[in-house]
SEFIZA-3560 file (N, C-alpha, C; in Angstrom, 3 decimals):
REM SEFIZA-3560
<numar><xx>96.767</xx><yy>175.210</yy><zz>63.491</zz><atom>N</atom></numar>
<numar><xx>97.494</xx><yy>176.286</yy><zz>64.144</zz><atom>CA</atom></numar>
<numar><xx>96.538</xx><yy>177.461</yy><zz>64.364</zz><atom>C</atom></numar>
<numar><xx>96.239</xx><yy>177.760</yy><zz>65.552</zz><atom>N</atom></numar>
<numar><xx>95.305</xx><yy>178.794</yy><zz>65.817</zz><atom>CA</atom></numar>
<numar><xx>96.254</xx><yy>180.569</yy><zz>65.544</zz><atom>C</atom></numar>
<numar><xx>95.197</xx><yy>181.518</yy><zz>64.791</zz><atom>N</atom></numar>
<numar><xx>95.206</xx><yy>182.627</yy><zz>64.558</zz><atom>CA</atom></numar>
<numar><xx>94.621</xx><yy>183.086</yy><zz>64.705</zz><atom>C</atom></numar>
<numar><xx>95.069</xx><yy>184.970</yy><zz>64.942</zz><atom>N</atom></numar>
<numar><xx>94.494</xx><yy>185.974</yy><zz>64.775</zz><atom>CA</atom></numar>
<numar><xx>93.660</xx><yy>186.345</yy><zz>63.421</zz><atom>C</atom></numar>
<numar><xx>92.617</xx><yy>186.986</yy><zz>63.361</zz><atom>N</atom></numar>
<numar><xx>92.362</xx><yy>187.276</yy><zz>61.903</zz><atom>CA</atom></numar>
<numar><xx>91.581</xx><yy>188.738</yy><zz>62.432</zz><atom>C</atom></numar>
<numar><xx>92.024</xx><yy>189.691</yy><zz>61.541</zz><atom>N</atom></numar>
<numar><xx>91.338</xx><yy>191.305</yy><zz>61.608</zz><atom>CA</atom></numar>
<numar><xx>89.973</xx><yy>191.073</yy><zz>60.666</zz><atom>C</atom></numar>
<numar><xx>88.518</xx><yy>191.487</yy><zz>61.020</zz><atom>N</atom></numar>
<numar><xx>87.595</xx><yy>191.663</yy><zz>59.926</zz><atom>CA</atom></numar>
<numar><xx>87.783</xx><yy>193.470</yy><zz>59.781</zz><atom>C</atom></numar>
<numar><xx>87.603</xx><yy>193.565</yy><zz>58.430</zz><atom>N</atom></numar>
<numar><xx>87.491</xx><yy>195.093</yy><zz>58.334</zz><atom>CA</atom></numar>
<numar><xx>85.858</xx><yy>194.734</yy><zz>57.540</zz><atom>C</atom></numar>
<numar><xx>85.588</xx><yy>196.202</yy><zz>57.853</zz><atom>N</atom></numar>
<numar><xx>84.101</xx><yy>196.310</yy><zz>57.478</zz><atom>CA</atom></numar>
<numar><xx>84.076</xx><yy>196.702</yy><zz>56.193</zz><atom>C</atom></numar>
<numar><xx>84.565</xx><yy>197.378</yy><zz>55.507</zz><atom>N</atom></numar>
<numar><xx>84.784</xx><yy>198.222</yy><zz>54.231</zz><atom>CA</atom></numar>
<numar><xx>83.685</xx><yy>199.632</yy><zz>54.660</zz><atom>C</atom></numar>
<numar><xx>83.876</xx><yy>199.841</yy><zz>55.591</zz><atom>N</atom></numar>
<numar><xx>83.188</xx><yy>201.308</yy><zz>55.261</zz><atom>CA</atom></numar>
<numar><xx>82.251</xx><yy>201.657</yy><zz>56.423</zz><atom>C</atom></numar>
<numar><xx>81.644</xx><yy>202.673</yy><zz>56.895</zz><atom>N</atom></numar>
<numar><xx>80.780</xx><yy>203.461</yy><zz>57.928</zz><atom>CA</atom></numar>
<numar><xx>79.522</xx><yy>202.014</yy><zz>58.559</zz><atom>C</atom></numar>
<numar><xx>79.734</xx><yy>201.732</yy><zz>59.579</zz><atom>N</atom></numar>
<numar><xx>78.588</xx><yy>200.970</yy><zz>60.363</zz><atom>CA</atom></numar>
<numar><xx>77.291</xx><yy>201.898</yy><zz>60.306</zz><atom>C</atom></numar>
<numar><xx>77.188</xx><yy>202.680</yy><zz>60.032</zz><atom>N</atom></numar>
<numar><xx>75.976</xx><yy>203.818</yy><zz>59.901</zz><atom>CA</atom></numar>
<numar><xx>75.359</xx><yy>204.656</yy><zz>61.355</zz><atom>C</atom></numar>
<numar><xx>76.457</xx><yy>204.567</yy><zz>62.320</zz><atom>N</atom></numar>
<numar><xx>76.617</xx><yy>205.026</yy><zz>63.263</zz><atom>CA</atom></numar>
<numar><xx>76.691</xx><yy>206.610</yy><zz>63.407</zz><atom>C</atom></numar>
<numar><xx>77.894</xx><yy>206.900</yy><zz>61.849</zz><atom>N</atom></numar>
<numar><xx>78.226</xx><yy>208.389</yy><zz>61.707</zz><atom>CA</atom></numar>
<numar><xx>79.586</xx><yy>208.009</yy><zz>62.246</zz><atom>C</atom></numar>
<numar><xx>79.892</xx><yy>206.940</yy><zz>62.962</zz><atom>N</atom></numar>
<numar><xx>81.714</xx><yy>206.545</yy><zz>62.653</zz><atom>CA</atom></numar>
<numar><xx>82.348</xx><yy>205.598</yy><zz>62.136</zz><atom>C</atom></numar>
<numar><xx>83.178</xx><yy>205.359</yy><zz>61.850</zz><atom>N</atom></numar>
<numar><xx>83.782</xx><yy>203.609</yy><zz>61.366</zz><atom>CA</atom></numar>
<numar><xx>83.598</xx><yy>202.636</yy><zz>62.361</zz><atom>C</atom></numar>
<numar><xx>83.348</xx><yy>201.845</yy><zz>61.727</zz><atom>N</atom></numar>
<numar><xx>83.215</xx><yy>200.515</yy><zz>62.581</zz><atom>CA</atom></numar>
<numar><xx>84.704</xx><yy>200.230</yy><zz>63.154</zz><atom>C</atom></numar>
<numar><xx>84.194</xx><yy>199.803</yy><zz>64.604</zz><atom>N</atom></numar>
<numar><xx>85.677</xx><yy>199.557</yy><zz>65.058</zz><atom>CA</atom></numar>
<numar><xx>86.607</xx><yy>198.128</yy><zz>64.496</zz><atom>C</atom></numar>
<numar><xx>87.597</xx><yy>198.015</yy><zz>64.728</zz><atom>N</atom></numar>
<numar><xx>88.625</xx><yy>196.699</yy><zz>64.318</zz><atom>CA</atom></numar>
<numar><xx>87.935</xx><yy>196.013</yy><zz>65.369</zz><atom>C</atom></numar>
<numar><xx>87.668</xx><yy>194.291</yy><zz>64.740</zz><atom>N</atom></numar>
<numar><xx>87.278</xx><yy>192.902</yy><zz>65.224</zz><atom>CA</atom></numar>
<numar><xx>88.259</xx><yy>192.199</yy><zz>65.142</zz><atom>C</atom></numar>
<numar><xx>88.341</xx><yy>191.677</yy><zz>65.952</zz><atom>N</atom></numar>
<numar><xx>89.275</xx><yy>190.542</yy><zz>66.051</zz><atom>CA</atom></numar>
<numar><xx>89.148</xx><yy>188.817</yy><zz>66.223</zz><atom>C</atom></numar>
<numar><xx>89.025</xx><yy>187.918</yy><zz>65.646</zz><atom>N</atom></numar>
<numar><xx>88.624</xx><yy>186.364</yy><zz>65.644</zz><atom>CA</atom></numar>
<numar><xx>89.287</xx><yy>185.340</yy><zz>65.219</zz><atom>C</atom></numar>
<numar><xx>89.411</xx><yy>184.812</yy><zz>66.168</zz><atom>N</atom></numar>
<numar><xx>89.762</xx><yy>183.495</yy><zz>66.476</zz><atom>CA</atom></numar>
<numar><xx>89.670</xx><yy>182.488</yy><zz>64.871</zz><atom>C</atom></numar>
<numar><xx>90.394</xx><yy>181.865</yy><zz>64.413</zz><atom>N</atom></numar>
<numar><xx>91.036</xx><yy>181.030</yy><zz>63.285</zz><atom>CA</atom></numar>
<numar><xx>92.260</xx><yy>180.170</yy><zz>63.044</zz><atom>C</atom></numar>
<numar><xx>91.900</xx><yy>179.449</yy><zz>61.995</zz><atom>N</atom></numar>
<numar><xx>93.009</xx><yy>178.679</yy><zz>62.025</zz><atom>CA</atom></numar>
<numar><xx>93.673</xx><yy>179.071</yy><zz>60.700</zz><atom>C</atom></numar>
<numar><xx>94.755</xx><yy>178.777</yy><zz>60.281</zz><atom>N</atom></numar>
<numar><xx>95.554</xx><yy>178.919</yy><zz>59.285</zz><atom>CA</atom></numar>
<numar><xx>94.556</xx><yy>177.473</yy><zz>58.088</zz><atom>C</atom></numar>
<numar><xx>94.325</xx><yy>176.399</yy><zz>58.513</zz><atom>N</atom></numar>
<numar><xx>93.598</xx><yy>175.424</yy><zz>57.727</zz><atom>CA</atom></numar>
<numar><xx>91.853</xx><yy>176.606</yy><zz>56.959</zz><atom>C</atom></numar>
<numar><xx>91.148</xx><yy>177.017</yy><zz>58.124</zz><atom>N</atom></numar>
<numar><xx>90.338</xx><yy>177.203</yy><zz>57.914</zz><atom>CA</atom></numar>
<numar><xx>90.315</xx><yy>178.270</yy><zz>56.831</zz><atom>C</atom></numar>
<numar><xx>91.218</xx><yy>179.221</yy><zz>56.701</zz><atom>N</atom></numar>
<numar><xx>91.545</xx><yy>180.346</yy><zz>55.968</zz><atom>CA</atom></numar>
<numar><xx>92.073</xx><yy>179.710</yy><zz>54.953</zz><atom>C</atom></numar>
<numar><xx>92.845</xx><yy>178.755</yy><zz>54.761</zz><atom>N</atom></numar>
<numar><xx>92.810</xx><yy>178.577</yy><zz>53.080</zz><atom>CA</atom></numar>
<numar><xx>91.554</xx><yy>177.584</yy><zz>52.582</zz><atom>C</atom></numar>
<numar><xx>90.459</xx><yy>177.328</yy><zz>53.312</zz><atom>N</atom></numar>
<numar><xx>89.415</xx><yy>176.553</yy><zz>52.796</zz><atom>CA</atom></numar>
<numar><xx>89.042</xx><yy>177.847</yy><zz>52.353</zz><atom>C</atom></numar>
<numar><xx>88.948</xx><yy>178.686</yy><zz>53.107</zz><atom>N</atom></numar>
<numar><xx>87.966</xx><yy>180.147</yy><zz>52.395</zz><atom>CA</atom></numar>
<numar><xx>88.344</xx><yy>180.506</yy><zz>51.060</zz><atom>C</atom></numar>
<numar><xx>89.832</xx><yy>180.538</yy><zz>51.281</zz><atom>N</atom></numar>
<numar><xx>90.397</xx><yy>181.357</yy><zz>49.962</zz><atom>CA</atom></numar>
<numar><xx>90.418</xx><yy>180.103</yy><zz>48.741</zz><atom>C</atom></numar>
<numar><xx>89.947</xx><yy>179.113</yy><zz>49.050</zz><atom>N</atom></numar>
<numar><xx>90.115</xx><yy>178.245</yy><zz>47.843</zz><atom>CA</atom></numar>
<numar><xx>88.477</xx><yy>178.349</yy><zz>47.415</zz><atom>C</atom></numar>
<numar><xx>87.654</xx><yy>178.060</yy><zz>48.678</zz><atom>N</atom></numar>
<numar><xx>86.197</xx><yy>178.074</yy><zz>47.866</zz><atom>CA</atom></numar>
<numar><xx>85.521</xx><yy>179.645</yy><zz>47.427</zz><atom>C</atom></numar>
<numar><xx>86.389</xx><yy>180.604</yy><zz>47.804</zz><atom>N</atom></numar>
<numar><xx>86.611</xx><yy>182.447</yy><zz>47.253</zz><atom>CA</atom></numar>
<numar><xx>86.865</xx><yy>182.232</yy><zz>45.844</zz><atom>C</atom></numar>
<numar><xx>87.756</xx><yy>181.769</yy><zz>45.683</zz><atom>N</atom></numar>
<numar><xx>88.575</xx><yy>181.643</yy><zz>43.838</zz><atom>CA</atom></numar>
<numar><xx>88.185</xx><yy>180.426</yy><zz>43.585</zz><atom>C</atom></numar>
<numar><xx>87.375</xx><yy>179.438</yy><zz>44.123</zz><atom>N</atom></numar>
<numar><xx>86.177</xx><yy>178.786</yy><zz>42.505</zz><atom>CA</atom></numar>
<numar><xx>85.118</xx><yy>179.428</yy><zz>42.639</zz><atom>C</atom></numar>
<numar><xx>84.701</xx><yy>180.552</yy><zz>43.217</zz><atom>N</atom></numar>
<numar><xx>83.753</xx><yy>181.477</yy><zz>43.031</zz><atom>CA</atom></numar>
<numar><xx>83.943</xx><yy>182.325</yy><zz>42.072</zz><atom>C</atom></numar>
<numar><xx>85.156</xx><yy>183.039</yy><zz>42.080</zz><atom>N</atom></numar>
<numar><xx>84.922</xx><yy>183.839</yy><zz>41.301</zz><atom>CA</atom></numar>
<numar><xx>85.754</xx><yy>183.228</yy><zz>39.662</zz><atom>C</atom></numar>
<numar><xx>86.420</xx><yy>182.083</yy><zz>39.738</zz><atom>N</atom></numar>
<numar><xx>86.375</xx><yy>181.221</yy><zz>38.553</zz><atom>CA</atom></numar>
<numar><xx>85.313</xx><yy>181.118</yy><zz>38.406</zz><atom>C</atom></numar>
<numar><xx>84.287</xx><yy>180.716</yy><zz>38.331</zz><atom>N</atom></numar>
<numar><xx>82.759</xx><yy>180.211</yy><zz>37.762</zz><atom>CA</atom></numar>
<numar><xx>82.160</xx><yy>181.909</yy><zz>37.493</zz><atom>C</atom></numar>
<numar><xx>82.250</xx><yy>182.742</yy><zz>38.008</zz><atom>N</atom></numar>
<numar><xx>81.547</xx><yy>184.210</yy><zz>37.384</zz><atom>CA</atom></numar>
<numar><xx>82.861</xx><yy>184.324</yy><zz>36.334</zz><atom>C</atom></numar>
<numar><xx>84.071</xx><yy>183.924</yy><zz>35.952</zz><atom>N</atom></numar>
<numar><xx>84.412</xx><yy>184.325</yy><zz>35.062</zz><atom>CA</atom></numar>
<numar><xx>84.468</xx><yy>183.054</yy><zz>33.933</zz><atom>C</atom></numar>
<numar><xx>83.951</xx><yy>182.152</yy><zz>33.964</zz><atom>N</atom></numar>
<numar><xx>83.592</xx><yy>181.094</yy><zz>33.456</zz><atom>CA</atom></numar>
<numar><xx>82.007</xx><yy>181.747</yy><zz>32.207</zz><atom>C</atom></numar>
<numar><xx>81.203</xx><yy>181.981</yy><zz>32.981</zz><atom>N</atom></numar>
<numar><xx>80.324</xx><yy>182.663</yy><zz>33.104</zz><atom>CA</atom></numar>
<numar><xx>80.338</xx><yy>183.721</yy><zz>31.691</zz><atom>C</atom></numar>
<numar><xx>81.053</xx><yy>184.585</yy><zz>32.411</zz><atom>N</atom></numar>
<numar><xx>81.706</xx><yy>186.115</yy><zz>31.401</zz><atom>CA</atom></numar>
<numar><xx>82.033</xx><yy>185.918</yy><zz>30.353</zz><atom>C</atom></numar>
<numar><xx>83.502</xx><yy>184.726</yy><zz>30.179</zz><atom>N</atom></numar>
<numar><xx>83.590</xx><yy>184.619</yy><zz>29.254</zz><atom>CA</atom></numar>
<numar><xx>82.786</xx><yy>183.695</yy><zz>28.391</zz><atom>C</atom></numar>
<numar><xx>81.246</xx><yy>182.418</yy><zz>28.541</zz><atom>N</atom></numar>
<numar><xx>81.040</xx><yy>182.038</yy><zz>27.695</zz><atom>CA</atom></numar>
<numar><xx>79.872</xx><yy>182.995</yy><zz>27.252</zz><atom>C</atom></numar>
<numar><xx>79.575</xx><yy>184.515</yy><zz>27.832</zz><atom>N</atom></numar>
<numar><xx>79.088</xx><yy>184.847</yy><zz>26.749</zz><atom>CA</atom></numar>
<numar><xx>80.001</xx><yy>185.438</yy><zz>26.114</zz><atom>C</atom></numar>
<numar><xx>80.981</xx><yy>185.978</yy><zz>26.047</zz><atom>N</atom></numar>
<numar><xx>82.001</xx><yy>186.081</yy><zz>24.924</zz><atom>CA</atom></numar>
<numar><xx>82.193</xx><yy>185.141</yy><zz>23.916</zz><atom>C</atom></numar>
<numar><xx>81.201</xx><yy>183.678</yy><zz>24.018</zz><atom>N</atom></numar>
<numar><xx>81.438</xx><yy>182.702</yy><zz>23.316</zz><atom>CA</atom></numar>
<numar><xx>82.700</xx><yy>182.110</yy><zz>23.394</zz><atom>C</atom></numar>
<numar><xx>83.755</xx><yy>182.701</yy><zz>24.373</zz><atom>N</atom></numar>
<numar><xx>85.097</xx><yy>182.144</yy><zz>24.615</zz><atom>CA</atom></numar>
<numar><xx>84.776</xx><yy>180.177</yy><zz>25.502</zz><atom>C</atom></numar>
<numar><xx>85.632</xx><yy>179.798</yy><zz>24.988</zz><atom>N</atom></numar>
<numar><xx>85.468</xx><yy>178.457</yy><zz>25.573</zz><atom>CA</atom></numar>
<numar><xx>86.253</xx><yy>178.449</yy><zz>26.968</zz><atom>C</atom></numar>
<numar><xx>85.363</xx><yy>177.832</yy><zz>27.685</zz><atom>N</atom></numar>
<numar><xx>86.252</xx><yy>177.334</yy><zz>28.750</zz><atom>CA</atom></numar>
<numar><xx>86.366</xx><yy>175.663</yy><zz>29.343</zz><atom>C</atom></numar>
<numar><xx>86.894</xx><yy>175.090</yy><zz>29.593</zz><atom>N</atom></numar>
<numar><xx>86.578</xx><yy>173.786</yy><zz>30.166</zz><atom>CA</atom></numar>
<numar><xx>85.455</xx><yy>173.639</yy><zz>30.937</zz><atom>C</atom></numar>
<numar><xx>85.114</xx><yy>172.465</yy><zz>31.325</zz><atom>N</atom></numar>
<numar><xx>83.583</xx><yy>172.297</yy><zz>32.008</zz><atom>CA</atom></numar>
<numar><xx>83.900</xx><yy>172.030</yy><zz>32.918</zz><atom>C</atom></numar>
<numar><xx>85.217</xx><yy>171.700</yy><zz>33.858</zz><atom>N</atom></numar>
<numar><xx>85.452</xx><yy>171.847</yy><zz>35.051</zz><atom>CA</atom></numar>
<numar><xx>86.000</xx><yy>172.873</yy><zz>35.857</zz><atom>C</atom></numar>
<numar><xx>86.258</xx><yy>173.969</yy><zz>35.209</zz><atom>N</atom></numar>
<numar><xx>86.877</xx><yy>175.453</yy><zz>35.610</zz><atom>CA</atom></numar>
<numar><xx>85.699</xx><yy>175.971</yy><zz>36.239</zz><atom>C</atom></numar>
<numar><xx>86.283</xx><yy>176.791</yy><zz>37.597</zz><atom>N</atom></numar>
<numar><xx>85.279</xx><yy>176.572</yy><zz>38.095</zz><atom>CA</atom></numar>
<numar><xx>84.377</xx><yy>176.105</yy><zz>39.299</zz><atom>C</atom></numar>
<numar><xx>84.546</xx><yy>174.713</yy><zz>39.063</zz><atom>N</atom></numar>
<numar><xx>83.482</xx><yy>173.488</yy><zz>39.373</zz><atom>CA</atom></numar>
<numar><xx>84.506</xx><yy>172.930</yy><zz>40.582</zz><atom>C</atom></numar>
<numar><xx>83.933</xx><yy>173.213</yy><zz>42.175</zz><atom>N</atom></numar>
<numar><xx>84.518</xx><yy>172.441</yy><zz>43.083</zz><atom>CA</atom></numar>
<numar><xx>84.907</xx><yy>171.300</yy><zz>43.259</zz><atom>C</atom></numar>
<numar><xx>85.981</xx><yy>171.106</yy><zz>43.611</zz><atom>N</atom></numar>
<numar><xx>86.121</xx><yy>169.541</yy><zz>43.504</zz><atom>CA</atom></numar>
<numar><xx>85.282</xx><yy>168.312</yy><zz>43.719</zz><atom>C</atom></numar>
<numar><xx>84.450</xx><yy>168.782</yy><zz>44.724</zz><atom>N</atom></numar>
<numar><xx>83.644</xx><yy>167.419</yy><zz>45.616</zz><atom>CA</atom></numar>
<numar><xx>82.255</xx><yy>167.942</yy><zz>44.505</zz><atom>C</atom></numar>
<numar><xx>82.113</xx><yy>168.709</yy><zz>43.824</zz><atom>N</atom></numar>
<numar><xx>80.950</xx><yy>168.529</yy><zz>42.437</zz><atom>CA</atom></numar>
<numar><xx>81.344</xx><yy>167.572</yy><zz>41.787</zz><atom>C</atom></numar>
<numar><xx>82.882</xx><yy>168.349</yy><zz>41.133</zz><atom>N</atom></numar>
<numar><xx>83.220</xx><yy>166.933</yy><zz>40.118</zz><atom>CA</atom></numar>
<numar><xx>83.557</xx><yy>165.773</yy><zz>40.641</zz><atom>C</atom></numar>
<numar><xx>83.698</xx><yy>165.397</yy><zz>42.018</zz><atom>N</atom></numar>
<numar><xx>84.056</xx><yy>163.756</yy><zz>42.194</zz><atom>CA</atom></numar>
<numar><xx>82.230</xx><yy>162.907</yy><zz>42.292</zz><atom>C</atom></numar>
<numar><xx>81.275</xx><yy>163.915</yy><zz>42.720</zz><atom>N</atom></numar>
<numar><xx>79.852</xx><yy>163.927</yy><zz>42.915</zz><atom>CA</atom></numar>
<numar><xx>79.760</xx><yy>163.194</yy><zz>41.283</zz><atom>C</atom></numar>
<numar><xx>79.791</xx><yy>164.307</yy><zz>40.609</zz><atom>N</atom></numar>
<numar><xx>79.166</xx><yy>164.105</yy><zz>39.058</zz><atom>CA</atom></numar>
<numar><xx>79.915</xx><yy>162.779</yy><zz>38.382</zz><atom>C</atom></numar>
<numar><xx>81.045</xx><yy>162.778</yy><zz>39.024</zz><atom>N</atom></numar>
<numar><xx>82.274</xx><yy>161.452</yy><zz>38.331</zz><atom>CA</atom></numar>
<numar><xx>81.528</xx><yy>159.790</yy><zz>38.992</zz><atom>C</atom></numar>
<numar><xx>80.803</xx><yy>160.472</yy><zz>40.375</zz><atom>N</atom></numar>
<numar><xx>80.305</xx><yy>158.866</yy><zz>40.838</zz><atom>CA</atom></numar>
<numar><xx>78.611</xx><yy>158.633</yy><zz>40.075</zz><atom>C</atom></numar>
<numar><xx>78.158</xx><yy>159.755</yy><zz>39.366</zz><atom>N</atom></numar>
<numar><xx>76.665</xx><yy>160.044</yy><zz>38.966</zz><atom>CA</atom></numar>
<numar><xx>76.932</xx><yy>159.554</yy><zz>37.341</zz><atom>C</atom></numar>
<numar><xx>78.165</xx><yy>159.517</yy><zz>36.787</zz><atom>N</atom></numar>
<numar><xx>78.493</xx><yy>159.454</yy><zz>35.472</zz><atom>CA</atom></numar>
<numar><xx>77.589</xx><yy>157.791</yy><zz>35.164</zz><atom>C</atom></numar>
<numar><xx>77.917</xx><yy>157.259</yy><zz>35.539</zz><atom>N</atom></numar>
<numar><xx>77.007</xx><yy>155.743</yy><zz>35.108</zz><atom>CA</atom></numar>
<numar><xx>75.473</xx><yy>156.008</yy><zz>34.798</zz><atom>C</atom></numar>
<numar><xx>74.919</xx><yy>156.698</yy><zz>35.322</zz><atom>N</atom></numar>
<numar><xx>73.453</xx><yy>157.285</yy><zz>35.851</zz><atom>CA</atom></numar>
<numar><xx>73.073</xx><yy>158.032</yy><zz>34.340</zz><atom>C</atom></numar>
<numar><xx>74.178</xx><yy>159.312</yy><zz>34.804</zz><atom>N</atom></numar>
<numar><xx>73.984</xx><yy>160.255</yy><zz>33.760</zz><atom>CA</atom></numar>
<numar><xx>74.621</xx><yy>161.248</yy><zz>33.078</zz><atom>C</atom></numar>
<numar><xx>75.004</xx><yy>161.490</yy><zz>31.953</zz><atom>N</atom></numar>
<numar><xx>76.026</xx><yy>162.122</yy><zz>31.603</zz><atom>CA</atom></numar>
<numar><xx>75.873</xx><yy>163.594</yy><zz>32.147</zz><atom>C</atom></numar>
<numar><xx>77.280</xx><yy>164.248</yy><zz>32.112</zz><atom>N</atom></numar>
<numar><xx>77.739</xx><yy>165.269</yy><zz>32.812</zz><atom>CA</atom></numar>
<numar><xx>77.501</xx><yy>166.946</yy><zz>32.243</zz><atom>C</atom></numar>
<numar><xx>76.696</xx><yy>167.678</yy><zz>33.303</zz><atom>N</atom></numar>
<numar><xx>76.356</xx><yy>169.095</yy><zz>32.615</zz><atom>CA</atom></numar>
<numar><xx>77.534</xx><yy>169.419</yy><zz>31.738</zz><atom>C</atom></numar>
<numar><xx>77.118</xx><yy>170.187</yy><zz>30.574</zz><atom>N</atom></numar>
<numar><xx>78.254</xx><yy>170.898</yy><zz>29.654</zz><atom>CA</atom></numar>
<numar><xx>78.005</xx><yy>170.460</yy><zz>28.585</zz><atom>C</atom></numar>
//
């Protein structure tokens, strides 16, 4: 399903004015690929955070799916980071 999507700049193009509103072409599919590979991003920096807190976390939190199906077909080979 094709969409609208607004980019905002967060702040001054360095012009001395705001950057104007953009407008681009998207799909509703493509925008939740973003927002899913956005939040295992920032799962893995808090993956991260907390093991130096020494807090445990699972070894797939985190970890994109097509890593772990990667590492799941590599498992015969070699056992798995963590």
């Amino acid at each position: 399903l094709p969409i609208q999507i607004r980019l905002e700049s967060g702040g001054d193009d360095g012009s001395g004015g705001s950057e104007a509103e953009q407008w681009r072409h998207s799909t509703v599919r493509r925008e939740l690929q973003f927002l899913l590979s956005h939040t295992l991003h920032h799962f893995a920096l808090i993956a991260v955070l907390l093991e130096r807190f020494e807090i445990a976390v699972p070894d797939d939190f985190g970890i994109a799916p097509s890593t772990l199906k990667f590492w799941q077909a590599q498992a015969p080979c070699a056992p798995l980071p963590g």
